[in-house]
N, C-alpha and C positions, 0 to 999 in steps of 0.2 A: 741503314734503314731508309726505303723510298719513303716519299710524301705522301704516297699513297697508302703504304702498310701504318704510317704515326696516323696518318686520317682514319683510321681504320679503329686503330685501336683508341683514337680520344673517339670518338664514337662510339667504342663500345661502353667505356668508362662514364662518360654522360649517361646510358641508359642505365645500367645497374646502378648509377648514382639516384637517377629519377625516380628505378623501382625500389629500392631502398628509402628514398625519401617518404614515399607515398606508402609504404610499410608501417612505418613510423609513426606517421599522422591517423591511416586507420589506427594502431593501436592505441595511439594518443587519446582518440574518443573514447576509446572502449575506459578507460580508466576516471574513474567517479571518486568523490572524496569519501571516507571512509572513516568515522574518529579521527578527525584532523592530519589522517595520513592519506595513503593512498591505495586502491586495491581494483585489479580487473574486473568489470564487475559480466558475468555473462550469465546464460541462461535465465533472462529476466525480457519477457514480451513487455517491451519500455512503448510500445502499437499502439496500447490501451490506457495507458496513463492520461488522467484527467487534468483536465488546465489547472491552474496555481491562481487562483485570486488575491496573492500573496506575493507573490514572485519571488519567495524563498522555497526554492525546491531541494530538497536531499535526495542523494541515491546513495542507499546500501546493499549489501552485498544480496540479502536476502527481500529487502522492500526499497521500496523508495517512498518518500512524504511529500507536503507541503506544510511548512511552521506558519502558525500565525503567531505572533511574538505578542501583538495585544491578547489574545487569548492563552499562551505560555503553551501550544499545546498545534497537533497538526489538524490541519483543516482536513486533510486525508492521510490516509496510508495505503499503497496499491502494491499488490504482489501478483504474481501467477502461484497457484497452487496446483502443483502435478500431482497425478496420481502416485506419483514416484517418490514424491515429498512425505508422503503420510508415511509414519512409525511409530510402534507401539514403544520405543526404544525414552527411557526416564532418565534425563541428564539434572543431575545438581543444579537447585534453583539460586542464581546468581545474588548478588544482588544490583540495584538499582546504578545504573549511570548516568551522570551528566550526557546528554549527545553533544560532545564535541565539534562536532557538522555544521552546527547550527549555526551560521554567522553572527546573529542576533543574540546567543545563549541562551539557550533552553532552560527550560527550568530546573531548579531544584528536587530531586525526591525529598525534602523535606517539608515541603509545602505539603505533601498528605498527611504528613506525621500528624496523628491526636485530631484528625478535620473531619473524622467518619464516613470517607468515603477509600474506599478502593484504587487501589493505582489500576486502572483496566486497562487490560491489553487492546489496542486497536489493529495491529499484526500481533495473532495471539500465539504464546510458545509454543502450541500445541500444533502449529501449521507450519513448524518449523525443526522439528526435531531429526531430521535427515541428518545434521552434524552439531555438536557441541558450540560452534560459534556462530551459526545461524541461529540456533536456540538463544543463548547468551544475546545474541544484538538484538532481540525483541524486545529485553532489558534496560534501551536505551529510555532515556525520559520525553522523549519527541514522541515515543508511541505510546504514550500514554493519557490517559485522558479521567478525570475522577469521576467513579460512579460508583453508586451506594451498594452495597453486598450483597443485598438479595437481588438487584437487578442483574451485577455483573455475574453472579454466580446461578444464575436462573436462569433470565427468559435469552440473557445476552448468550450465555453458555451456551444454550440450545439450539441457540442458532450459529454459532461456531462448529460446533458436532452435526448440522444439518451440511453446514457447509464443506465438510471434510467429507461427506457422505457424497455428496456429488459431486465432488472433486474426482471422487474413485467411479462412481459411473459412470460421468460424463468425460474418462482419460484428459481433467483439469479445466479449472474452472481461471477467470481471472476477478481478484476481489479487489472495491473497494471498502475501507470504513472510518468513521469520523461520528462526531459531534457536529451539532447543529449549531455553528458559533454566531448565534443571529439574537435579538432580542433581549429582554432582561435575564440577567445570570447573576447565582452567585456567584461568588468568589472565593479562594481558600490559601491559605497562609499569606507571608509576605510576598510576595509575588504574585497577588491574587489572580492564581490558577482559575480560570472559568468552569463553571460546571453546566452542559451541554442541559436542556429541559428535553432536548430528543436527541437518539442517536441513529444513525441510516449504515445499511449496505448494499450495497450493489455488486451484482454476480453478473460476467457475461461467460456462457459457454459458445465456442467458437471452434470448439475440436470434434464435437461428434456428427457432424452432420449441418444439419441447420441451425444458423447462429442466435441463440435466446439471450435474454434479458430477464434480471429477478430483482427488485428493487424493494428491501423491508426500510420503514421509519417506525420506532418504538418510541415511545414514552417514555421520560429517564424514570421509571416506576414497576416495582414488582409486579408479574402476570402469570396467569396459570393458562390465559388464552392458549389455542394451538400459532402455530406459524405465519401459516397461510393468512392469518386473520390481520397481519401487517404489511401484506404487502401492498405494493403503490407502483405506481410508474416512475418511470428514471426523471420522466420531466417533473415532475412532481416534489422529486427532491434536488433536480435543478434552481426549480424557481425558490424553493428553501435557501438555498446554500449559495445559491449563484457559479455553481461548478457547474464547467461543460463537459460531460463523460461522453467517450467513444467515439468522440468528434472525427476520429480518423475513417470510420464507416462512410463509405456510399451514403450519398444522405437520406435516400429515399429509404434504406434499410433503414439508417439512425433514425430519424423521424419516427418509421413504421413499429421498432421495438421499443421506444422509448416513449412512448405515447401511451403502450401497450399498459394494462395492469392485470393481465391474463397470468396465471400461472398454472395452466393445463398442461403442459410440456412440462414439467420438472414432478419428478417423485418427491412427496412428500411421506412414504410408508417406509 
């Protein structure tokens, strides 16, 4: 064998080692922790995800969060919701998990037990029913947050089924939602779980055309109000929360939608 043919072929051997390596390492990112294992996580716009003023961030397969450990609960929970995601399809309601993810350890589901408030969904099952285990991981205790029955089963509900509603117009929507973890709260069981005095969401559509903004804050308290009559500007529950949403926009758009508290561009019928 010439010098030239072994140059040849350790040359080629370097490069398929180089492409292989860098194979590797993209997939390396792509993998997120998942119940203290591990899982690919894709088809999730991770674009729009809001900063962590926590610096405990999760990503699961269906949302990703940020825990606030002094409040036992996420400061958010952010998903894309496809059109594609919505089904009328009824999975067996699980029960309650620990979120393993959680560095810090999340709370107990026992902390609701007997406290009169509701385990409330912050990614709710119903924006997740495309598969049995995306449904199921909204069951973790990281996405949950206490609120009293009539509000979670009411005005909160309503505006989940608002929001699944334009997910399907708008071919997907991206959500965030949380508790207001700011101010005096109480607190509930041993692990005194916070309970939010407001709760916020924030909607951007980004698929149909021109990119909107829809930002509600409610009251942790029953209403027969319509929708509309909650919303707010995104900065609005910036300065609330001290979260920076959509930060990755042009800023001049950021600025311009999140300032906004206009909700003539979204159907409300």
């Amino acid at each position: 064998m010439t010098n030239k043919t072994k140059y040849s072929i350790l040359t080629a051997i370097v490069i398929i080692g180089t492409l292989l390596t860098k194979e590797y390492l993209i997939k390396e990112e792509q993998v997120k922790v998942v119940n203290g294992g591990t899982i690919v996580k894709q088809d999730t716009n991770e674009y729009f995800l809001p900063t962590s003023t926590t610096g405990e961030i999760v990503h699961h397969d269906g949302y990703s969060l940020s825990y606030s450990e002094p409040h036992e609960q996420a400061e958010w929970v952010a998903y894309e919701l496809k059109k594609s995601h919505l089904s009328s399809t009824n999975f067996k309601r699980p029960y309650f998990e620990i979120d393993k993810a959680v560095k810090t350890t999340a709370a107990h589901w026992r902390n609701y037990k007997k406290s009169g408030y509701d385990r409330g969904h912050l990614c709710p099952a119903g924006d997740r029913k495309y598969s049995q285990a995306a449904h199921d991981e909204t069951f973790l205790t990281s996405n949950i947050s206490p609120q009293t029955h009539e509000f979670n089963a009411g005005i909160w509900n309503r505006l989940e089924q608002k929001t699944r509603y334009w997910a399907s117009k708008y071919d997907g929507v991206f959500v965030v939602s949380g508790g207001v973890l700011k101010g005096s709260m109480k607190t509930i069981g041993s692990e005194k779980v916070a309970v939010p005095n407001q709760f916020y969401k924030v909607i951007i559509d980004n698929n149909s055309g021109n990119t909107k903004m829809l930002a509600f804050l409610m009251d942790h308290e029953a209403s027969n109000e319509p929708l509309y009559k909650f919303v707010v500007s995104v900065d609005e529950v910036e300065e609330l929360t001290g979260i920076d949403f959509f930060s990755e926009l042009e800023d001049e758009k950021e600025n311009r939608l999140e300032a906004s508290n206009s909700y003539k561009n979204w159907s409300f019928n």
